[in-house]
Backbone as XML, in Angstrom:
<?xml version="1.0"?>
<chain id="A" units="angstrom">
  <residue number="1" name="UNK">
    <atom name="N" x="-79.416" y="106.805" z="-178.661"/>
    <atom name="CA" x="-80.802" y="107.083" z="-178.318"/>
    <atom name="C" x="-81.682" y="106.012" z="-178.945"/>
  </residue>
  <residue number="2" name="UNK">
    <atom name="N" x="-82.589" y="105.572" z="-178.297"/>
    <atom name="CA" x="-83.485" y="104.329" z="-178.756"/>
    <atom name="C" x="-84.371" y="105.490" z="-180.192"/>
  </residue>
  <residue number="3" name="UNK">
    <atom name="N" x="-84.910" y="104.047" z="-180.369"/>
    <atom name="CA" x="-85.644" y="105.102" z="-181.924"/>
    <atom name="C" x="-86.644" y="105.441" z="-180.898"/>
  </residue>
  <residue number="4" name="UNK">
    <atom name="N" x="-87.570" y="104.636" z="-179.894"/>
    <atom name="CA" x="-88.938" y="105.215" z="-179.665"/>
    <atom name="C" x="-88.674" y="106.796" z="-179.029"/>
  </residue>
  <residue number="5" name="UNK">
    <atom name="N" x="-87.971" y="106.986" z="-178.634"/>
    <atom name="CA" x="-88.014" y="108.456" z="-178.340"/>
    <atom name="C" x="-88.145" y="109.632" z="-179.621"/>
  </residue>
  <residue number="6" name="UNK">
    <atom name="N" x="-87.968" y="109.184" z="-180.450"/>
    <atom name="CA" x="-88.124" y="109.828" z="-181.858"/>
    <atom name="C" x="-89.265" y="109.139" z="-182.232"/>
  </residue>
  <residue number="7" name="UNK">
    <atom name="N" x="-89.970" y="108.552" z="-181.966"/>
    <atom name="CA" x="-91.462" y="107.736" z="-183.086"/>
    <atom name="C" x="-92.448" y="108.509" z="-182.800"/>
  </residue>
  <residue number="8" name="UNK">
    <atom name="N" x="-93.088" y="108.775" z="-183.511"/>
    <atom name="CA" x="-94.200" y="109.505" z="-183.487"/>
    <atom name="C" x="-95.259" y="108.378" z="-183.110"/>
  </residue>
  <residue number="9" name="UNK">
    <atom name="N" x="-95.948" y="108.510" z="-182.131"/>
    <atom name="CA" x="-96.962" y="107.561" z="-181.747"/>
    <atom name="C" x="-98.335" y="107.530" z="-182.873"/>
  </residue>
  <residue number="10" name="UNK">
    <atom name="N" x="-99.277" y="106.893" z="-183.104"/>
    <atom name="CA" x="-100.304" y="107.128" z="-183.711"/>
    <atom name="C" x="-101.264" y="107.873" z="-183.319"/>
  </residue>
  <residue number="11" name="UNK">
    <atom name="N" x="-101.346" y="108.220" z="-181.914"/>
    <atom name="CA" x="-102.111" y="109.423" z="-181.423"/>
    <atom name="C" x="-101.681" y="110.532" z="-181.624"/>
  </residue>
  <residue number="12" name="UNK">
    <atom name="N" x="-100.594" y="111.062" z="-181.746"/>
    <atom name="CA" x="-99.698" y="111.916" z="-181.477"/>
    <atom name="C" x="-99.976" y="112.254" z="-183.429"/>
  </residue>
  <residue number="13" name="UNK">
    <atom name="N" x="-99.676" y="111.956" z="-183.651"/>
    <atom name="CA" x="-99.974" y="111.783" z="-185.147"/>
    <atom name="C" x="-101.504" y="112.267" z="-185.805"/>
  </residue>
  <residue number="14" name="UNK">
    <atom name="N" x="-102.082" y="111.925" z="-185.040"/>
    <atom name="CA" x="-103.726" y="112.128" z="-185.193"/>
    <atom name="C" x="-103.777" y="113.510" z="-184.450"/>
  </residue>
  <residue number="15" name="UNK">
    <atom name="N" x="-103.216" y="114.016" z="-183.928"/>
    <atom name="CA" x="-103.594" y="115.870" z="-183.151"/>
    <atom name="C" x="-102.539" y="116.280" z="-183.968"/>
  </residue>
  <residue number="16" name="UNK">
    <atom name="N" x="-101.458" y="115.890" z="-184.466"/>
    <atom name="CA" x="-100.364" y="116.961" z="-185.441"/>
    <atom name="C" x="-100.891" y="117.028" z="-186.812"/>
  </residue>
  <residue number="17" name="UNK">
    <atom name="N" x="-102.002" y="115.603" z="-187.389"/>
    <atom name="CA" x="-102.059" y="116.090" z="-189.067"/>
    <atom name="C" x="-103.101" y="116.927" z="-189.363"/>
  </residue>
  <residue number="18" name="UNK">
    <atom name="N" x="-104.020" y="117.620" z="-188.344"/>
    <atom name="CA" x="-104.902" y="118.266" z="-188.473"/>
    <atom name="C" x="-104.385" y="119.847" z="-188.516"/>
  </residue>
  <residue number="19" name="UNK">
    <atom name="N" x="-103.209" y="120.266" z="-187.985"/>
    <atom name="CA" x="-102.683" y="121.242" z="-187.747"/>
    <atom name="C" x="-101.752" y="121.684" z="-188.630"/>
  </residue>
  <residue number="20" name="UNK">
    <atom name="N" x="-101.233" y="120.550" z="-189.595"/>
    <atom name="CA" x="-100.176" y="120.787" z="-190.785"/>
    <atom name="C" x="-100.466" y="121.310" z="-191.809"/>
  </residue>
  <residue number="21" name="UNK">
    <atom name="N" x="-101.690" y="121.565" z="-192.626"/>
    <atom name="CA" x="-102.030" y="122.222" z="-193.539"/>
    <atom name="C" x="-102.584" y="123.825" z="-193.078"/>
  </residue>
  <residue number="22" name="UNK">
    <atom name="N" x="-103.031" y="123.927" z="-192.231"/>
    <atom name="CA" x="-103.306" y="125.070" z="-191.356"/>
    <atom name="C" x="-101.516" y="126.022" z="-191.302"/>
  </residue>
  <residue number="23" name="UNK">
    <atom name="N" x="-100.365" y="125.376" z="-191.143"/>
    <atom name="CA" x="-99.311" y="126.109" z="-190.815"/>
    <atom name="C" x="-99.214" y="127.080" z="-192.698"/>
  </residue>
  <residue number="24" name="UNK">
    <atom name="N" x="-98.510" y="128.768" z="-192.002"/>
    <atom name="CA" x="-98.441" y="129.205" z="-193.803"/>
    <atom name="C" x="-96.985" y="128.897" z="-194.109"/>
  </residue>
  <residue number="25" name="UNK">
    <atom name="N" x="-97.105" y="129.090" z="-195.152"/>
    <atom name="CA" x="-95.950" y="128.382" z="-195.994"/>
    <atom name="C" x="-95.155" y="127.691" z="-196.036"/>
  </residue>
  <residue number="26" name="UNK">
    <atom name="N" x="-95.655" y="126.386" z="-194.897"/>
    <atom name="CA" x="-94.942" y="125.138" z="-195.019"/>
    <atom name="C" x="-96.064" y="124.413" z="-195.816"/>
  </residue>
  <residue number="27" name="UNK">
    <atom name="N" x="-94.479" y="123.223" z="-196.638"/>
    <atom name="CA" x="-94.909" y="122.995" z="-197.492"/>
    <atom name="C" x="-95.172" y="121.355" z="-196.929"/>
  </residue>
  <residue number="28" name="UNK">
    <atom name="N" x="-96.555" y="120.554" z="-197.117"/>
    <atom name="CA" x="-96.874" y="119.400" z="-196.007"/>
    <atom name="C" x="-96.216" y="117.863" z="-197.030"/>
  </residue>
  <residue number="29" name="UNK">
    <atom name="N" x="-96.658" y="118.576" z="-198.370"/>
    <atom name="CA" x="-96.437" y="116.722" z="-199.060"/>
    <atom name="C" x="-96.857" y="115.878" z="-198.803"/>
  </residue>
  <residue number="30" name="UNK">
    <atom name="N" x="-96.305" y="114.305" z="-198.857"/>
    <atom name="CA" x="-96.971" y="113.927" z="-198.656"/>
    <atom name="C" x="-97.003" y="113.249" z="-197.436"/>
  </residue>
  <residue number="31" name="UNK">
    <atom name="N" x="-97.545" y="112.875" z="-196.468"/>
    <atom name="CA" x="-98.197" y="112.369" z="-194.841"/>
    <atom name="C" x="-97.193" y="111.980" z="-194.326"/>
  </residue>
  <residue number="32" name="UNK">
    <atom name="N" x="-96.798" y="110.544" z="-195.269"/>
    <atom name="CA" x="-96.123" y="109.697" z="-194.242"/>
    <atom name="C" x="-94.327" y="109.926" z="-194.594"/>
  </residue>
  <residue number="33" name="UNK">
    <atom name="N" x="-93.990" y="110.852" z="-195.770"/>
    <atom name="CA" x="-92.877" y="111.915" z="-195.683"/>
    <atom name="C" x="-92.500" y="112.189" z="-194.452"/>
  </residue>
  <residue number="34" name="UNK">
    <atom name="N" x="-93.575" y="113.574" z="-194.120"/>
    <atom name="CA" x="-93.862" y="114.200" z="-193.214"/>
    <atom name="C" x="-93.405" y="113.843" z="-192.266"/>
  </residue>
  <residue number="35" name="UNK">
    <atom name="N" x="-94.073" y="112.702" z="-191.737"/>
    <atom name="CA" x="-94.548" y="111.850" z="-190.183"/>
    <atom name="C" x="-92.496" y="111.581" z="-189.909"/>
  </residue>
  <residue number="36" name="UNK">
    <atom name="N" x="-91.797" y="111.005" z="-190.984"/>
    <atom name="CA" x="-90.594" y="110.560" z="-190.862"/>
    <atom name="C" x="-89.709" y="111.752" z="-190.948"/>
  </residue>
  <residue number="37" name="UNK">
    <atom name="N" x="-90.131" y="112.887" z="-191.534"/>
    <atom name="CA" x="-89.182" y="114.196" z="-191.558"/>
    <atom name="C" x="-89.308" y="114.399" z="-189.842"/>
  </residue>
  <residue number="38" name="UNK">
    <atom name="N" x="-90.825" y="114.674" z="-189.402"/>
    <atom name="CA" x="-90.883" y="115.252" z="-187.897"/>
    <atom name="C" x="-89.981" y="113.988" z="-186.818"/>
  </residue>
  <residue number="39" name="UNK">
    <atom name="N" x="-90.216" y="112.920" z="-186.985"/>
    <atom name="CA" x="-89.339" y="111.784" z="-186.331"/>
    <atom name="C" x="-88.220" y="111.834" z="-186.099"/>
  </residue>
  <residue number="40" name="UNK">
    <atom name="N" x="-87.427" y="112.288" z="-187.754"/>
    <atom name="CA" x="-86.168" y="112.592" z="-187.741"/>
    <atom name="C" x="-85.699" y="113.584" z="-186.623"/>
  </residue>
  <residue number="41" name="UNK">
    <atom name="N" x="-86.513" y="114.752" z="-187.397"/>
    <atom name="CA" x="-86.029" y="115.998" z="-185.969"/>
    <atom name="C" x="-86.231" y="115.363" z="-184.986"/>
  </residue>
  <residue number="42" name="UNK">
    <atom name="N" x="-86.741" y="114.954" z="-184.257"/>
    <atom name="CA" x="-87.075" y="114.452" z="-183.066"/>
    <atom name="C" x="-85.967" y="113.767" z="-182.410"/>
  </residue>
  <residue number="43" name="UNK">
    <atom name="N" x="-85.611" y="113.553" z="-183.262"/>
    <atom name="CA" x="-84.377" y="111.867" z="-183.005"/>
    <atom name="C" x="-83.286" y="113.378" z="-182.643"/>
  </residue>
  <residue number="44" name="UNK">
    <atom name="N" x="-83.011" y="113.857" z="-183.294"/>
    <atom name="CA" x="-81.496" y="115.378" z="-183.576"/>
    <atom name="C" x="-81.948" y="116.008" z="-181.943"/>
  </residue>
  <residue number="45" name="UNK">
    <atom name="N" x="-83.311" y="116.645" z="-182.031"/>
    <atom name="CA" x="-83.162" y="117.352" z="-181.139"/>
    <atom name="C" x="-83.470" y="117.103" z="-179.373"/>
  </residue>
  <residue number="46" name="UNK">
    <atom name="N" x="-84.269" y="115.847" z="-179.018"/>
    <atom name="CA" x="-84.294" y="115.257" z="-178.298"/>
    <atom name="C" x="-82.859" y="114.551" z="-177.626"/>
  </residue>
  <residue number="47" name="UNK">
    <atom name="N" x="-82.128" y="113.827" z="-178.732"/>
    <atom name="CA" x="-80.626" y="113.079" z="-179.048"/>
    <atom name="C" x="-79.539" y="114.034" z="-178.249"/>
  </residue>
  <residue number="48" name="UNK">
    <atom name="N" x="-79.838" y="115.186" z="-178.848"/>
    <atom name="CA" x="-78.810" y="116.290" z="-178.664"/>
    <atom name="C" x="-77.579" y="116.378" z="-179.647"/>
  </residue>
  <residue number="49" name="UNK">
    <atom name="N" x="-77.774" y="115.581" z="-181.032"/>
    <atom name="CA" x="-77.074" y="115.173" z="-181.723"/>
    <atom name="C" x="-76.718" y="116.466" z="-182.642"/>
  </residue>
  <residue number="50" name="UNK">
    <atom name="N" x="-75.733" y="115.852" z="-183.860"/>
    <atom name="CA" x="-75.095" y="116.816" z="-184.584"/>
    <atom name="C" x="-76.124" y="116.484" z="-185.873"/>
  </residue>
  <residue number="51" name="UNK">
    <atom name="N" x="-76.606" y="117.416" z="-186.651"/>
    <atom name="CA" x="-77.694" y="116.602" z="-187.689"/>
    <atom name="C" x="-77.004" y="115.572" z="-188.783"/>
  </residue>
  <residue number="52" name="UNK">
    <atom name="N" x="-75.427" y="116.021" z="-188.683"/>
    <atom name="CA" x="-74.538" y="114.814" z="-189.409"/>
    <atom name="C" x="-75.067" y="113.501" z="-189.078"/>
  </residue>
  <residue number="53" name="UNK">
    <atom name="N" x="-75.118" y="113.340" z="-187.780"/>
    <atom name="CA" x="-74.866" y="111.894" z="-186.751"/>
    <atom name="C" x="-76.306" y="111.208" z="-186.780"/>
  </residue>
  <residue number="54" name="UNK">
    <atom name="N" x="-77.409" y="112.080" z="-187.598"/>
    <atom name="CA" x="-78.580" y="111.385" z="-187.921"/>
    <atom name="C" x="-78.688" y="110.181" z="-188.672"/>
  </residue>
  <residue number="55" name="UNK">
    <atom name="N" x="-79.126" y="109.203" z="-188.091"/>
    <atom name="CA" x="-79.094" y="107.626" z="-188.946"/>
    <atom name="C" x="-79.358" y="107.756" z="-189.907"/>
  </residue>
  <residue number="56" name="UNK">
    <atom name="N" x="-79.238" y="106.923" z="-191.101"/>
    <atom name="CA" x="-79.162" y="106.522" z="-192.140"/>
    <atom name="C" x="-80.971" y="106.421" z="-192.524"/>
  </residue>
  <residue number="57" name="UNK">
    <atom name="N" x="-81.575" y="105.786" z="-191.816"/>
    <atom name="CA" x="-82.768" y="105.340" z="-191.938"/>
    <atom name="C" x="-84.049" y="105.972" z="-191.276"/>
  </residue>
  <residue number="58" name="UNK">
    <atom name="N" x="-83.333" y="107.536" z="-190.772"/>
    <atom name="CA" x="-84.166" y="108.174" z="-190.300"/>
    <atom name="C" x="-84.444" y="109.893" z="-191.734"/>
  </residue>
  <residue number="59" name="UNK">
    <atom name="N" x="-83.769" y="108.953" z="-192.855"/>
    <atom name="CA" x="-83.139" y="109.963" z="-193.609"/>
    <atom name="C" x="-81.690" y="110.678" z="-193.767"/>
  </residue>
  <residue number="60" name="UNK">
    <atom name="N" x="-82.356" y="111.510" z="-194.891"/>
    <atom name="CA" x="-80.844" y="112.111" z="-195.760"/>
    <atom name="C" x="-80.618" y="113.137" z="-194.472"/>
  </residue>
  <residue number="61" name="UNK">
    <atom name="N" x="-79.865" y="113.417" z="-193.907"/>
    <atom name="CA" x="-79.193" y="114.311" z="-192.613"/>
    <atom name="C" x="-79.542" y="116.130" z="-193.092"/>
  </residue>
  <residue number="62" name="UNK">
    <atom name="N" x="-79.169" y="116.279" z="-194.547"/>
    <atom name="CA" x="-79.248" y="117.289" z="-194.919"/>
    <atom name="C" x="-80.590" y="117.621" z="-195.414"/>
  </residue>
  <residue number="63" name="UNK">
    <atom name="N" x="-81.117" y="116.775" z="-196.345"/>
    <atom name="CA" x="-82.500" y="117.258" z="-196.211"/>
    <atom name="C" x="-83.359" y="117.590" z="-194.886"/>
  </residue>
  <residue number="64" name="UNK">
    <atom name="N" x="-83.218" y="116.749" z="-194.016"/>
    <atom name="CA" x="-84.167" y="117.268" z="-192.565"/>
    <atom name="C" x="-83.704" y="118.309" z="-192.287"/>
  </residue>
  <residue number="65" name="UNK">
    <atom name="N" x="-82.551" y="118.812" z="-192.180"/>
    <atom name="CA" x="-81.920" y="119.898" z="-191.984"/>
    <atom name="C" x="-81.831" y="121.566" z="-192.294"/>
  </residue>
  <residue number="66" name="UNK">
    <atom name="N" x="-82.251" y="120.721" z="-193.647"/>
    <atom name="CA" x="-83.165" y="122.248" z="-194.868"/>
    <atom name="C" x="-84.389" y="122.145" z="-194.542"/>
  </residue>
  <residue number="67" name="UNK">
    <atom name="N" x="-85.395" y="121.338" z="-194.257"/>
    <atom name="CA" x="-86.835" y="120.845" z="-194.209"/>
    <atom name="C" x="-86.928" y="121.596" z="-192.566"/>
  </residue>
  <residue number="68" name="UNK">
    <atom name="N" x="-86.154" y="121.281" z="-191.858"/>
    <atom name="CA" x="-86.153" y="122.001" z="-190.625"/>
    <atom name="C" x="-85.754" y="123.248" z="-190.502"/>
  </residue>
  <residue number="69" name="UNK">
    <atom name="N" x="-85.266" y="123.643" z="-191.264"/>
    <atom name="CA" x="-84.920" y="125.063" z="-191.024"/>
    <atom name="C" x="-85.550" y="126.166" z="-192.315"/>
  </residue>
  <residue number="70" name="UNK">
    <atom name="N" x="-86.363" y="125.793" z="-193.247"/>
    <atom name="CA" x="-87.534" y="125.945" z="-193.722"/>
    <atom name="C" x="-88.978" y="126.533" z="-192.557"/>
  </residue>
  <residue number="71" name="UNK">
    <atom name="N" x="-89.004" y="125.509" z="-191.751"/>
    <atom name="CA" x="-90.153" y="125.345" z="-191.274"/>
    <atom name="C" x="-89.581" y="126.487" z="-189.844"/>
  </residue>
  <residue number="72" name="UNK">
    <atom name="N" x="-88.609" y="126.479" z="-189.397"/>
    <atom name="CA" x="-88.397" y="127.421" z="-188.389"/>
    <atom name="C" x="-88.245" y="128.689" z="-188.499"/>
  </residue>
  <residue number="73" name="UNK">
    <atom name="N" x="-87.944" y="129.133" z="-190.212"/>
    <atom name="CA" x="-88.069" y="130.355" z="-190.443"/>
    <atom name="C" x="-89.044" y="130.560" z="-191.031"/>
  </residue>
  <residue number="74" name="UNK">
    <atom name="N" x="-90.803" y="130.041" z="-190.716"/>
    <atom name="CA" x="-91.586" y="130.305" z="-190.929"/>
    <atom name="C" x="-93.027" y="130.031" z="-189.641"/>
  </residue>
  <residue number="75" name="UNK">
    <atom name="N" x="-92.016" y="129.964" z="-188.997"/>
    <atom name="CA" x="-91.989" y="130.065" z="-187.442"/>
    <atom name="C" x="-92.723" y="128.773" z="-187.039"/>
  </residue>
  <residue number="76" name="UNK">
    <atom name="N" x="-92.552" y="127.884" z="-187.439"/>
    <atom name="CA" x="-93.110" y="126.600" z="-186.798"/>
    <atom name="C" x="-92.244" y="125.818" z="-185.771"/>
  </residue>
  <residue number="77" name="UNK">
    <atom name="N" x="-91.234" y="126.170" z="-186.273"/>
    <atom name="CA" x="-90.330" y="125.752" z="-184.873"/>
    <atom name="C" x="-89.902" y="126.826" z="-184.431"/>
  </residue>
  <residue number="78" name="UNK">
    <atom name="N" x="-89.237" y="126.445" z="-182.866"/>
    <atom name="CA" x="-89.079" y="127.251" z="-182.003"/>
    <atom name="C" x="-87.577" y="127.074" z="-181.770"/>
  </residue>
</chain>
């Protein structure tokens, strides 16, 4: 999968960081964390991948993994 299908555009970016502190009990940190945690998923679930098979440079496989499934049992993902 090319990375741009996982990049978060800069617009796209500008309507999601207004909405991230608003979500409850996710925890936001800091921005540009963030911006590369949501990318990551993006890359897994768009990909159709195994979260093992997540690049190296899109992050630790397992942290997005906890970070994502954090955030889905607090219903931000679907």
């Amino acid at each position: 999968m090319s990375i741009e299908r996982a990049t978060i555009s800069d617009r796209e970016w500008e309507l999601i960081t207004p909405v991230l502190p608003t979500l409850p009990k996710v925890k936001i940190g800091n921005l540009d964390k963030c911006r590369q945690f949501i990318g990551a998923a993006l890359w897994v679930l768009r990909g159709g991948i195994e979260w093992r098979m997540l690049p190296p440079e899109q992050g630790k496989w397992n942290s997005v993994f906890k970070r994502y499934s954090r955030w889905c049992a607090h219903g931000v993902c679907y």
